[in-house]
C-alpha positions in Angstrom: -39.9 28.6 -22.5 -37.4 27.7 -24.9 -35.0 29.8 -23.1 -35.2 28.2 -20.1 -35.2 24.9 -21.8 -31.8 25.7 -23.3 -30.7 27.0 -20.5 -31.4 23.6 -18.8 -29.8 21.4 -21.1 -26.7 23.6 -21.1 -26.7 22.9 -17.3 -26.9 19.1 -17.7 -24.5 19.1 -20.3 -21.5 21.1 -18.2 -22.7 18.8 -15.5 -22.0 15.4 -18.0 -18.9 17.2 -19.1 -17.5 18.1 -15.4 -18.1 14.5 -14.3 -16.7 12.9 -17.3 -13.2 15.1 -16.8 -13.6 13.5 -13.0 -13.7 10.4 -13.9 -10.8 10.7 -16.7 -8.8 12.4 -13.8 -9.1 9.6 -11.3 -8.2 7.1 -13.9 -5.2 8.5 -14.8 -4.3 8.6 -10.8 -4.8 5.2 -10.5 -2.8 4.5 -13.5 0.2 6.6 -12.6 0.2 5.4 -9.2 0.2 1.9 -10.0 3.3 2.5 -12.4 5.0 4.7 -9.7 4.5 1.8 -7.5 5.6 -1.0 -10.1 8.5 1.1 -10.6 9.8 1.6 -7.1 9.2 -2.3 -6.1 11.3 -3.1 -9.6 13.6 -1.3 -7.7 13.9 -1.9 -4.0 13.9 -6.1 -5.8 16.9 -4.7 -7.9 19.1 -4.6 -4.5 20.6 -7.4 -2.5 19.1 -5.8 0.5 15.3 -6.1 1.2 13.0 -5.4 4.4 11.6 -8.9 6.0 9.5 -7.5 8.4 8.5 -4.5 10.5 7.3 -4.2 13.9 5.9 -1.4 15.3 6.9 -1.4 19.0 6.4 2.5 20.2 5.0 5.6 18.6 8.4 6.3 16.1 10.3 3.2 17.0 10.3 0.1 14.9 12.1 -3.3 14.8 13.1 -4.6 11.0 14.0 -7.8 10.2 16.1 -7.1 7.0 17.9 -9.1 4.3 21.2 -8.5 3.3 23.0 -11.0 0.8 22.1 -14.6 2.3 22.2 -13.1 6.0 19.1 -11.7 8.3 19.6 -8.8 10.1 17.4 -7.2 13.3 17.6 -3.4 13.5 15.8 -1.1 15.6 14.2 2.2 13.8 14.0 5.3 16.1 13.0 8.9 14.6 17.1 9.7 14.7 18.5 7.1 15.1 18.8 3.3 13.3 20.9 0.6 15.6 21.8 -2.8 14.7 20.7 -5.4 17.3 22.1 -8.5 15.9 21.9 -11.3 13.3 18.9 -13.9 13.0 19.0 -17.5 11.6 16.4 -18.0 8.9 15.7 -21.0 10.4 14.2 -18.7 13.2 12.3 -17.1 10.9 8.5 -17.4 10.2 7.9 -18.1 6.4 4.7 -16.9 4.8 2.9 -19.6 2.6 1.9 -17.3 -0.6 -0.9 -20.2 -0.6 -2.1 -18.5 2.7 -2.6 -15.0 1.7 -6.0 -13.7 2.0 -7.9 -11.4 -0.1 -9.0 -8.0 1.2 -12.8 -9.0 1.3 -11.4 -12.2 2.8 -10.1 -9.5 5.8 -12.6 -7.2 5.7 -15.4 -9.8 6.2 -13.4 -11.4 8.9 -13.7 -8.5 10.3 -17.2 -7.7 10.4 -18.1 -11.4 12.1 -15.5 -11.0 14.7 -17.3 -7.4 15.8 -21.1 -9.1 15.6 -20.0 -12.1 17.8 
């Protein structure tokens, strides 16, 4: 009997231990990606050149609307191939009002009303 309840408590401990080393693993992830990610936004801002906008327009072709210096650029992405369309005004462009972002729930719950109605 007190075998078996030894036994038992050994299995609940390895079982504590296993998911605490789970948890500690997926923490540290989410930390390290998060500092990757810091770091490589730090530096794509670094540049004078930064990516606007992208539009998907066929499976492996996209359209970018790119910053360079003061000047807007179109380009279109193929899987070989990257070609320079022309320049746009940034008058032409459509600002986004950081005031006007939406949270994820925000999204997600938008979501879920437009599918029920």
């Amino acid at each position: 009997m007190i075998l078996l309840l030894s036994s038992t408590l050994s299995d609940i401990a390895q079982l504590f231990t296993v998911l605490i080393i789970f948890i500690a693993v997926l923490v540290i992830t989410m930390l390290c990606t998060k500092w990757i990610g810091n770091f490589q936004k730090a530096q794509g801002a670094a540049g004078s050149a930064e990516v606007i906008e992208t539009v998907r327009i066929a499976q492996g072709k996209w359209l970018q609307i790119i910053r360079i210096g003061q000047k807007y650029k179109v380009i279109a992405i193929c899987k070989d191939t990257v070609t320079y369309l022309g320049d746009v005004d940034e008058s032409d462009l459509k600002k986004e009002d950081p005031s006007e972002k939406k949270t994820f729930s925000e999204v997600l719950s938008k979501a879920f009303t437009d599918k029920n109605e």
